[in-house]
C-alpha positions, 0 to 999 in steps of 0.5 A, a space after each residue: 831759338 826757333 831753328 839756326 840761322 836764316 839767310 846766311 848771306 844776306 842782311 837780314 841774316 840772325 835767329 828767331 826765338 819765341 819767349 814768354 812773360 808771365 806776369 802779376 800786381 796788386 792795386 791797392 786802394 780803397 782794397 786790393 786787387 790783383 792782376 796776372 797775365 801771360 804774353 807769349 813773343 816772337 823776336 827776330 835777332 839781327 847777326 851783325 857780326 858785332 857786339 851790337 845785338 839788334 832784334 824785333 818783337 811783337 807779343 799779344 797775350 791776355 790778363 786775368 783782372 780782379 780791378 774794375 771801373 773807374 780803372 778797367 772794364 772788366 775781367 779779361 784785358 789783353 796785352 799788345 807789345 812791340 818793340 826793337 833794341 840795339 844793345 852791347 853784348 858782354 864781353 865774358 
């Protein structure tokens, strides 16, 4: 979490937290070739005073790559990702 609560009273009101997500795979082919990236997000979680948890992210990171053509152009790539969601929280 990015510091408490924001507008309090308002209905944008809920948290910012930064995450990130470190990742890797292998192609297998004709040989193997691997890939490993890290993208760092941002998300916004709406406090809806519900079980419902409703949020926005954006991430933008990079990827190390040792696939090429026909597949990738290169050695670097970078990784864009958005998203929303509205999920039930667990009862615990």
């Amino acid at each position: 979490m990015l510091g408490g609560m924001k507008g309090a009273n308002q209905w944008y009101r809920g948290n910012s937290e930064f995450r990130a997500e470190l990742f890797g795979g292998t192609q297998f082919n004709a040989d193997t070739r691997w890939a490993l990236g890290l993208t760092p997000h941002l998300r916004y979680s709406f406090a809806t005073g519900t079980r419902c948890i409703v949020f926005v992210e954006i991430g933008a990171g990079v990827t190390l790559t040792h696939i090429r053509k026909p597949d990738l152009g290169g050695a670097f790539q970078f990784n864009l990702q958005g998203g929303n969601s509205d999920r039930l929280g667990r009862e615990g």
